[in-house]
N, CA, C and O atoms as a CHARMM CRD file, in Angstrom:
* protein
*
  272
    1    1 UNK  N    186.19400 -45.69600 140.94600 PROA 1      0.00000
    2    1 UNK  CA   185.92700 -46.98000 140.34300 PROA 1      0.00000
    3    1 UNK  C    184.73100 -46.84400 139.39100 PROA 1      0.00000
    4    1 UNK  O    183.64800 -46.43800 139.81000 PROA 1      0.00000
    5    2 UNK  N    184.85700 -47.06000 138.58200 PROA 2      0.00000
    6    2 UNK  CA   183.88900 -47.41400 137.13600 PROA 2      0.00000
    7    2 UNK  C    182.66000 -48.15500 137.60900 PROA 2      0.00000
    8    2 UNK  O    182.63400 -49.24500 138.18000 PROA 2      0.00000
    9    3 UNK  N    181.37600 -47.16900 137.18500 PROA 3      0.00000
   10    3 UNK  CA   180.43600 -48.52000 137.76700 PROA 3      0.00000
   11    3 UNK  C    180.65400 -49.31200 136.32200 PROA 3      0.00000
   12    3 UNK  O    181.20500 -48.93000 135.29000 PROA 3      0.00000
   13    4 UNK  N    179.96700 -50.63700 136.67400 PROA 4      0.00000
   14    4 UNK  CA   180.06900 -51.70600 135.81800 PROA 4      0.00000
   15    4 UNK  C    178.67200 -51.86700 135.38300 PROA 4      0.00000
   16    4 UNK  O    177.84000 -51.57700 136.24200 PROA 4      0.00000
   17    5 UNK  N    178.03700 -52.43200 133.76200 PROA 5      0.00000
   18    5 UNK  CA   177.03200 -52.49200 133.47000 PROA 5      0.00000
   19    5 UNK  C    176.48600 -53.32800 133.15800 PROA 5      0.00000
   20    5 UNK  O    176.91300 -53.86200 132.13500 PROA 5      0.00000
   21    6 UNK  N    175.54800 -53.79700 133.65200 PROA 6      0.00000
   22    6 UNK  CA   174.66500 -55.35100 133.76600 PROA 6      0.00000
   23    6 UNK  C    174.55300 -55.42100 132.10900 PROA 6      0.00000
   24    6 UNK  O    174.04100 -54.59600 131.35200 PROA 6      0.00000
   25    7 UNK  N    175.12000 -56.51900 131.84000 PROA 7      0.00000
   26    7 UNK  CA   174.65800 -57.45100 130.48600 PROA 7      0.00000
   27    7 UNK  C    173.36300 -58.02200 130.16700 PROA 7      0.00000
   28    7 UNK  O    173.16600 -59.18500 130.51900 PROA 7      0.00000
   29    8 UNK  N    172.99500 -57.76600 129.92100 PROA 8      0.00000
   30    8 UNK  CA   171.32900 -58.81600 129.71200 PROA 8      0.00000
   31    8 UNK  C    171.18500 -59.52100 129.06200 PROA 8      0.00000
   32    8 UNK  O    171.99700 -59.37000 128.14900 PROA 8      0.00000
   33    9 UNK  N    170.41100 -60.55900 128.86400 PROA 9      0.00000
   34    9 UNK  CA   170.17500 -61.58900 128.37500 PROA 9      0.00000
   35    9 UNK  C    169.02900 -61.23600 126.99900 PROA 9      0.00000
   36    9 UNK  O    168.47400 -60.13800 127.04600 PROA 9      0.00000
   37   10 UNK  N    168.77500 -61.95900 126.07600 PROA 10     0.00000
   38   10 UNK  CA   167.38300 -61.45800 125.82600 PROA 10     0.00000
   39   10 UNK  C    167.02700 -62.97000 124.97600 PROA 10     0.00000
   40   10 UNK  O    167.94200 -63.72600 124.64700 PROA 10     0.00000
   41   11 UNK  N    165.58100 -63.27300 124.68400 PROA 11     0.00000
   42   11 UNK  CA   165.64300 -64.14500 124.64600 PROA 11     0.00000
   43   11 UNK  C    165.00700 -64.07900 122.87300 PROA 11     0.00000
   44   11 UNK  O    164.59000 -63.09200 122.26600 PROA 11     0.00000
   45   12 UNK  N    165.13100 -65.45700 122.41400 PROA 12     0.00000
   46   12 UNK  CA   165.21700 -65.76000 120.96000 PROA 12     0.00000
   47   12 UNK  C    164.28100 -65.29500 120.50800 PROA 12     0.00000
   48   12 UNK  O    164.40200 -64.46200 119.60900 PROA 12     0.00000
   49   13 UNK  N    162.89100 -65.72100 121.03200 PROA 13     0.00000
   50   13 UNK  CA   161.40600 -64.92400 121.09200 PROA 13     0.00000
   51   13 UNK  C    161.14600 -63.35600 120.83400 PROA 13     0.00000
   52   13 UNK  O    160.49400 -62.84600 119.92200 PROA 13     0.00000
   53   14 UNK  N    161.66100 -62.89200 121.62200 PROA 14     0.00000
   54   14 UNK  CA   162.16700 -61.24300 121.51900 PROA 14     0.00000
   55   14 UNK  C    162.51200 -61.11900 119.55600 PROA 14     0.00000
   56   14 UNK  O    161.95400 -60.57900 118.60000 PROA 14     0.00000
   57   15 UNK  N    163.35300 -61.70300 119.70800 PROA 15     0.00000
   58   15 UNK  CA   164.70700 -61.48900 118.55000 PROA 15     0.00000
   59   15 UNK  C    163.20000 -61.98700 117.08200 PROA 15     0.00000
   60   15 UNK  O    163.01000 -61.25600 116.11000 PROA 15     0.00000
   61   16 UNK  N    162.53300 -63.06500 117.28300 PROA 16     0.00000
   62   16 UNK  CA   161.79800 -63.33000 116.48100 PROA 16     0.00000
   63   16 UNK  C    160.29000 -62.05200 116.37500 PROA 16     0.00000
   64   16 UNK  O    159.75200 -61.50000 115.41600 PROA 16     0.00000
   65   17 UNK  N    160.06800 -62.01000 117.74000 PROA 17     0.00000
   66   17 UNK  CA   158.68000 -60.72900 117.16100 PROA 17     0.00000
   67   17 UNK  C    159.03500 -59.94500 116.62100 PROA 17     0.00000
   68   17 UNK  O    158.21600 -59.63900 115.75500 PROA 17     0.00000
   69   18 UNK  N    160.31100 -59.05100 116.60300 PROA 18     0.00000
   70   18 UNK  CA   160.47600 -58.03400 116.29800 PROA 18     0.00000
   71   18 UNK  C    160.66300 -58.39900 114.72700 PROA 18     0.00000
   72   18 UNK  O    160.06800 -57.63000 113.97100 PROA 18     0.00000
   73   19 UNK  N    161.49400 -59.59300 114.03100 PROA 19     0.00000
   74   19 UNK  CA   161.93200 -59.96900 112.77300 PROA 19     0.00000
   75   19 UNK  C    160.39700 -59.61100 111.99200 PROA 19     0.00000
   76   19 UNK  O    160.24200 -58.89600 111.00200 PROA 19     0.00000
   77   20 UNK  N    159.23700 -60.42200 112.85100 PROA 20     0.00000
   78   20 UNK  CA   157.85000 -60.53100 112.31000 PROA 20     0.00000
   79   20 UNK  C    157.20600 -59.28300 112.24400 PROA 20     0.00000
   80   20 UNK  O    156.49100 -58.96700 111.29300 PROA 20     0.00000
   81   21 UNK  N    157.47000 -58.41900 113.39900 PROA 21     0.00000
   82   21 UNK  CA   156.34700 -57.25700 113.18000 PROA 21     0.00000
   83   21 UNK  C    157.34200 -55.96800 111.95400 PROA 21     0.00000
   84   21 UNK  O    156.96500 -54.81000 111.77400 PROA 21     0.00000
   85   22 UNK  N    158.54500 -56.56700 111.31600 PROA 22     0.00000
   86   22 UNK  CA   159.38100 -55.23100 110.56600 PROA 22     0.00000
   87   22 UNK  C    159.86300 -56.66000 109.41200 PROA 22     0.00000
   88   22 UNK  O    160.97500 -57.17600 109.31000 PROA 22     0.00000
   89   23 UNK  N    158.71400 -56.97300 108.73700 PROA 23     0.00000
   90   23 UNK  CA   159.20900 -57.60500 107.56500 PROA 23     0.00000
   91   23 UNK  C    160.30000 -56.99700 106.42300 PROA 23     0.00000
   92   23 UNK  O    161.10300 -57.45000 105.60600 PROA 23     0.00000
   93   24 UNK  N    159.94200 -56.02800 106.76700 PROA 24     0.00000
   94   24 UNK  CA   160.95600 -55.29100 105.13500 PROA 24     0.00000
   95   24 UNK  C    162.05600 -54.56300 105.66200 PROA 24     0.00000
   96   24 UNK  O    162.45200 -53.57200 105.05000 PROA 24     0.00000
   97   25 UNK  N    162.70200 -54.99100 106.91500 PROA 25     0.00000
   98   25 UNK  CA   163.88300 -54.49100 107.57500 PROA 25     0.00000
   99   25 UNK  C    165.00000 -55.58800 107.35000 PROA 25     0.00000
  100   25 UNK  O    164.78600 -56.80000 107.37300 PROA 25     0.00000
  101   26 UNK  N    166.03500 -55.07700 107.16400 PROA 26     0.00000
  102   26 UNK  CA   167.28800 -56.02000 106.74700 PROA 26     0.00000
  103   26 UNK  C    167.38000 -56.73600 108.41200 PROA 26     0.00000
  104   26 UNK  O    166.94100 -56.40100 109.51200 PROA 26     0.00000
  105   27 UNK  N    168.01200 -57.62100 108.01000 PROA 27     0.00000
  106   27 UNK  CA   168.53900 -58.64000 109.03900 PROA 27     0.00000
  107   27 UNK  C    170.00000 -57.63600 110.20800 PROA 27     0.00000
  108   27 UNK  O    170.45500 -57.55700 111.34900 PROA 27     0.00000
  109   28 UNK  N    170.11500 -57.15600 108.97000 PROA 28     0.00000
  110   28 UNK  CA   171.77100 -55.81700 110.11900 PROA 28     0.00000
  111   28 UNK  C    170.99700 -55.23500 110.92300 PROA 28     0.00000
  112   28 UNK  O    171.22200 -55.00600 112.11200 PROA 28     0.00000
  113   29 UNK  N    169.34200 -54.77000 109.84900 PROA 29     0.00000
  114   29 UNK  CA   168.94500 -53.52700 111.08700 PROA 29     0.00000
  115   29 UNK  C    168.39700 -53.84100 111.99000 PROA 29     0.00000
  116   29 UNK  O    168.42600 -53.34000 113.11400 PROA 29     0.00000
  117   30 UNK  N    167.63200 -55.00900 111.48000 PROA 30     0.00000
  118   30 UNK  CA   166.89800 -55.41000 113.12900 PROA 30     0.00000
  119   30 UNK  C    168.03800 -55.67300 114.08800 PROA 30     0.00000
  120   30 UNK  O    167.68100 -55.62500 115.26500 PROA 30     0.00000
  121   31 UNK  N    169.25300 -55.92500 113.89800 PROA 31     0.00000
  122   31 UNK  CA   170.03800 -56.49500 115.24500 PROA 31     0.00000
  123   31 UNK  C    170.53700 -55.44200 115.40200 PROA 31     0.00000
  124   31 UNK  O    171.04500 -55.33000 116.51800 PROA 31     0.00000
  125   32 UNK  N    170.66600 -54.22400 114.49900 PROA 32     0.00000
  126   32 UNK  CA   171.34000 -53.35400 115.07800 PROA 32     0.00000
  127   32 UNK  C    170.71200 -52.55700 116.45100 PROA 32     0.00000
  128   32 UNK  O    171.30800 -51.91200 117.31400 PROA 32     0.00000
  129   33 UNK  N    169.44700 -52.83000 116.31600 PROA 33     0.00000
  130   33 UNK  CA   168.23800 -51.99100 116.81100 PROA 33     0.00000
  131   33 UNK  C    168.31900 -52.64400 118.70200 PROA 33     0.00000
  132   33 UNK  O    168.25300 -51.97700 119.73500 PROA 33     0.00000
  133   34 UNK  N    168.45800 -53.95300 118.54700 PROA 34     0.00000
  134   34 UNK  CA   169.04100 -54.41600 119.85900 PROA 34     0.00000
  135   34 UNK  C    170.47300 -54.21400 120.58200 PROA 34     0.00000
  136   34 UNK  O    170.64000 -54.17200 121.80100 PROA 34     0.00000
  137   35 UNK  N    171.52000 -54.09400 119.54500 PROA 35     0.00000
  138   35 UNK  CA   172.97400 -54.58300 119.65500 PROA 35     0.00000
  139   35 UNK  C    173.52900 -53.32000 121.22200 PROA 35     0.00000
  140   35 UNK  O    174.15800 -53.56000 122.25300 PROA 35     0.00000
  141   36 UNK  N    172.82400 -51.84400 120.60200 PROA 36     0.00000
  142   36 UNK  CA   173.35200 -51.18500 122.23400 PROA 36     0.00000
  143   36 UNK  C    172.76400 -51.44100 123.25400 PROA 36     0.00000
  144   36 UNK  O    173.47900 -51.42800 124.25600 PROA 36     0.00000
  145   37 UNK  N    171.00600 -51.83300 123.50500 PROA 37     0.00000
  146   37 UNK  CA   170.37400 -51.95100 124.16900 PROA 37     0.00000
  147   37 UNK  C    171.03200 -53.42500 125.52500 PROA 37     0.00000
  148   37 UNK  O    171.03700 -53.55500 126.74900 PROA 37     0.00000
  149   38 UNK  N    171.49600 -54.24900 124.29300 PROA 38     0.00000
  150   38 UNK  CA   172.73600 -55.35100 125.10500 PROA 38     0.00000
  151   38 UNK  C    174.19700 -55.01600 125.36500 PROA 38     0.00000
  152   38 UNK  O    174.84400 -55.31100 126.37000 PROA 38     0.00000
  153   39 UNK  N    174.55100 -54.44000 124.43800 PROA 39     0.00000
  154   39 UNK  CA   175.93800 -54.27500 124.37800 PROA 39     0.00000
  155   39 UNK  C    176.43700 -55.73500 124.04600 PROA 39     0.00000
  156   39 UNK  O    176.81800 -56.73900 124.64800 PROA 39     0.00000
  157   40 UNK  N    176.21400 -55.28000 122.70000 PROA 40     0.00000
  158   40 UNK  CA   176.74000 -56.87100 122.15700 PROA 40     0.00000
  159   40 UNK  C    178.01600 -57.03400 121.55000 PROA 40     0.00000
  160   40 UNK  O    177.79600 -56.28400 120.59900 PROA 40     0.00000
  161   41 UNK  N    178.83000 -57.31100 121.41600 PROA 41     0.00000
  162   41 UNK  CA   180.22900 -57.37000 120.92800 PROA 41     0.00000
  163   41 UNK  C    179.66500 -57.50200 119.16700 PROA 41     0.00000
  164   41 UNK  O    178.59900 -57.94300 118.73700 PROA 41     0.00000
  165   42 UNK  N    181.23800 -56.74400 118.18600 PROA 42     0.00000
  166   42 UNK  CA   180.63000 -57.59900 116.61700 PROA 42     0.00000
  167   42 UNK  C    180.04200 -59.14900 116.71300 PROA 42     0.00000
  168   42 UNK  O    178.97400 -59.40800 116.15700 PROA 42     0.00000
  169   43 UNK  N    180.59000 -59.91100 117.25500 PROA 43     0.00000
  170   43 UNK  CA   180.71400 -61.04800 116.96000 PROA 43     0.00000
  171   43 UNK  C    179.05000 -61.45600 117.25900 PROA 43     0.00000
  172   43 UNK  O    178.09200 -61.86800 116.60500 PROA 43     0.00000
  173   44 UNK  N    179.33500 -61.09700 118.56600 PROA 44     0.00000
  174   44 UNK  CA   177.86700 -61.30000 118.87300 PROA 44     0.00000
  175   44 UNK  C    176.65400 -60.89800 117.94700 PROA 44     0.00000
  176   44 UNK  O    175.62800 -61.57800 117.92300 PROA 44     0.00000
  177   45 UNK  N    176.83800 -59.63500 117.10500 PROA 45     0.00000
  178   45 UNK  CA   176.08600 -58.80100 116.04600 PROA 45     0.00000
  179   45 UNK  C    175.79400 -60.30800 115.61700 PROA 45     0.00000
  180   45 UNK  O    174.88500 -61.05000 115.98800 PROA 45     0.00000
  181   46 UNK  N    177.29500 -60.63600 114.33400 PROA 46     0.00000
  182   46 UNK  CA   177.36400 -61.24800 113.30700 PROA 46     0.00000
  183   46 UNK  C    176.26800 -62.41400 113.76500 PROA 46     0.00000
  184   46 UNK  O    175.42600 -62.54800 112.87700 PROA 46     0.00000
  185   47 UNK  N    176.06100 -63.21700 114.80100 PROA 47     0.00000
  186   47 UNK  CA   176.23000 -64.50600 115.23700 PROA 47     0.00000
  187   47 UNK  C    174.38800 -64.24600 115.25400 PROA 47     0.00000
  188   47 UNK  O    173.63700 -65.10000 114.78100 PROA 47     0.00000
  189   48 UNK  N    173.83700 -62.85900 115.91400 PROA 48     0.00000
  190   48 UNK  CA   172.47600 -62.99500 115.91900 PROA 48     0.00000
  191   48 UNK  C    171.86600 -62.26200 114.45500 PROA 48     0.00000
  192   48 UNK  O    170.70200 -61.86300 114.40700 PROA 48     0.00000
  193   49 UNK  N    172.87600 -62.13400 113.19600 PROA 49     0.00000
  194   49 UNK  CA   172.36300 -62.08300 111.89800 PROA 49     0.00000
  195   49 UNK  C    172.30100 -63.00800 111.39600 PROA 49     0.00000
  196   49 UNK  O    171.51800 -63.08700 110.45000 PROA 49     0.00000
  197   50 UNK  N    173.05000 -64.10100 111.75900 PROA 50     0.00000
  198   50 UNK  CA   172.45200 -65.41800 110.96700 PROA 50     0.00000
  199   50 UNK  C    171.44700 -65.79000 111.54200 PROA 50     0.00000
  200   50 UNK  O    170.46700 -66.18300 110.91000 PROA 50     0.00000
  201   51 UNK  N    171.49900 -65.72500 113.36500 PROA 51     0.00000
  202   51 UNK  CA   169.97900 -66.07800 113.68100 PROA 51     0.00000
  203   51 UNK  C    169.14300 -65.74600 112.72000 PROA 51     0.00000
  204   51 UNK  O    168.80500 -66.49200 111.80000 PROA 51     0.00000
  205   52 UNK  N    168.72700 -64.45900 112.91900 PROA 52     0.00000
  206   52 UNK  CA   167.21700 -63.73800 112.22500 PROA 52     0.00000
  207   52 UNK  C    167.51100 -64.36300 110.63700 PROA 52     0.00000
  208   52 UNK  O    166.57100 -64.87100 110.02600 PROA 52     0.00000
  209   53 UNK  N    168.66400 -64.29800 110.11800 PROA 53     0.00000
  210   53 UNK  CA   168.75300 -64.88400 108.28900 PROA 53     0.00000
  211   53 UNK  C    167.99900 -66.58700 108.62200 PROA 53     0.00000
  212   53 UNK  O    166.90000 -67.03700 108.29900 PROA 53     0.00000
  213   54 UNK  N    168.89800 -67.07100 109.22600 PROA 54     0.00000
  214   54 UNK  CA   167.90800 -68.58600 109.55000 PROA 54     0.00000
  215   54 UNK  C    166.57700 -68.30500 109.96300 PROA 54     0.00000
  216   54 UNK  O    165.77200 -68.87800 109.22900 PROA 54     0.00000
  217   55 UNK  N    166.11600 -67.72200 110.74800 PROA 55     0.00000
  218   55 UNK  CA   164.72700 -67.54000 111.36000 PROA 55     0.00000
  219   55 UNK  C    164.11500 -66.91700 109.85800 PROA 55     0.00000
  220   55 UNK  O    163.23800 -66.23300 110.38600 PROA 55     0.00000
  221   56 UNK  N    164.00400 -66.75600 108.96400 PROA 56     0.00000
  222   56 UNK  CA   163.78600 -65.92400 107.68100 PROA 56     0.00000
  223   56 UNK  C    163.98100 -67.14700 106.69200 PROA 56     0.00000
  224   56 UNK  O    163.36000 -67.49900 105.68900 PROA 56     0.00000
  225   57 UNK  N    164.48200 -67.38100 106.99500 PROA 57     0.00000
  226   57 UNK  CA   164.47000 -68.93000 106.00400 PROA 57     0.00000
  227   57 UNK  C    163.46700 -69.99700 106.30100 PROA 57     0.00000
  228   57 UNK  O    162.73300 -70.55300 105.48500 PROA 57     0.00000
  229   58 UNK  N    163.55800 -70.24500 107.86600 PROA 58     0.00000
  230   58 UNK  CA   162.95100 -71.74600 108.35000 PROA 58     0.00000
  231   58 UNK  C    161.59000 -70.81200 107.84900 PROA 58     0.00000
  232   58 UNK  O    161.19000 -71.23400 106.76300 PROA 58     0.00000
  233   59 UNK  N    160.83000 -69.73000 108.32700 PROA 59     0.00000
  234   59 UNK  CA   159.77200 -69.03600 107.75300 PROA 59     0.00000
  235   59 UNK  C    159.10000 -69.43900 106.56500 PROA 59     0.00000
  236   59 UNK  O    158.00300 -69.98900 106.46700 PROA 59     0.00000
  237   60 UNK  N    160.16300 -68.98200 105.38100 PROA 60     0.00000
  238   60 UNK  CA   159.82300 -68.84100 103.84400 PROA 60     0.00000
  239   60 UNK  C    159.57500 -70.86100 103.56100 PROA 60     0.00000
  240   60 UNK  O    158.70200 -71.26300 102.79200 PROA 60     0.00000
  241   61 UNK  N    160.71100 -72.05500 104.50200 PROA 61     0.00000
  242   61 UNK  CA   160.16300 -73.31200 104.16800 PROA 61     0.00000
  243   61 UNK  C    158.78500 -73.59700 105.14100 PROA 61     0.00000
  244   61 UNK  O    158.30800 -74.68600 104.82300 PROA 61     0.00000
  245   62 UNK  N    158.26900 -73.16000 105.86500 PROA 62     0.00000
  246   62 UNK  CA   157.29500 -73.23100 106.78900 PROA 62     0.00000
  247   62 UNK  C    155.94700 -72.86500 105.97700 PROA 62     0.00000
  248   62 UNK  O    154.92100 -73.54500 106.02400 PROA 62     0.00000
  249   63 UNK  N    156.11400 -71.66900 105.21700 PROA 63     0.00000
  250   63 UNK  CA   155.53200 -70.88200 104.20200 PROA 63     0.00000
  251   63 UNK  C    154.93700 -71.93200 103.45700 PROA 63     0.00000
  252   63 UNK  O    153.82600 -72.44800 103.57900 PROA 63     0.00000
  253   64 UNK  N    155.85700 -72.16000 102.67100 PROA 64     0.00000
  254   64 UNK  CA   155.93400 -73.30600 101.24300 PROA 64     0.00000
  255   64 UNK  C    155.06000 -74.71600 101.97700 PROA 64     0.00000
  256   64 UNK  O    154.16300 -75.17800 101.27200 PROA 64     0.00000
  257   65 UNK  N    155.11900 -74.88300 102.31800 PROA 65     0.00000
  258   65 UNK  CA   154.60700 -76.34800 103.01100 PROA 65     0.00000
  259   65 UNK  C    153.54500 -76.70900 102.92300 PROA 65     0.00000
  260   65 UNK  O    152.91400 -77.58100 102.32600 PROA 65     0.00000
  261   66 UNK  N    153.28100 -75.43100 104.02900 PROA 66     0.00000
  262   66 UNK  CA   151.20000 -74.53400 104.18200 PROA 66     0.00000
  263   66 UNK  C    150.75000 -74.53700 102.90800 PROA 66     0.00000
  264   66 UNK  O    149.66000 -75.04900 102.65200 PROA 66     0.00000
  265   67 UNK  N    151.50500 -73.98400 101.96500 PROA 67     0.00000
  266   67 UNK  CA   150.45100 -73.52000 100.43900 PROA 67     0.00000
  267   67 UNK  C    150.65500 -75.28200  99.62500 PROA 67     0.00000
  268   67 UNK  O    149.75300 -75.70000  98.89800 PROA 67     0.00000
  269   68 UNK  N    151.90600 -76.12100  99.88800 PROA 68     0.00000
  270   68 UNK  CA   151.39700 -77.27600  99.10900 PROA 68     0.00000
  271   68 UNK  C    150.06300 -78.06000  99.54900 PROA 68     0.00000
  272   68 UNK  O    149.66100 -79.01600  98.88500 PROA 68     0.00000
């Protein structure tokens, strides 16, 4: 019998320090950098690249705000 391998969770926080401390890393690579560590399905990939693309956005209007 196959052992079976715990899925993990990870949480949004995670997904955001890492976006912050590797500014000049594409949005693929940072998730790629998690995706075996979870075993994330594509979908799942795709679904936490818009995260970090949104988290990269709300940023750049968060940005703009501060300097008006």
């Amino acid at each position: 019998m196959a052992v079976k391998r715990r899925r993990l969770e990870m949480a949004p926080s995670v997904l955001a320090q890492r976006m912050i401390a590797n500014p000049t890393k594409s949005s693929r690579d940072i998730v790629d950098d998690f995706a075996t560590r979870y075993s994330w399905t594509p979908t799942e990939q795709r679904d936490r690249v818009n995260v970090v693309r949104g988290m990269r956005a709300m940023a750049a209007v968060f940005s703009a705000r501060i300097r008006r």
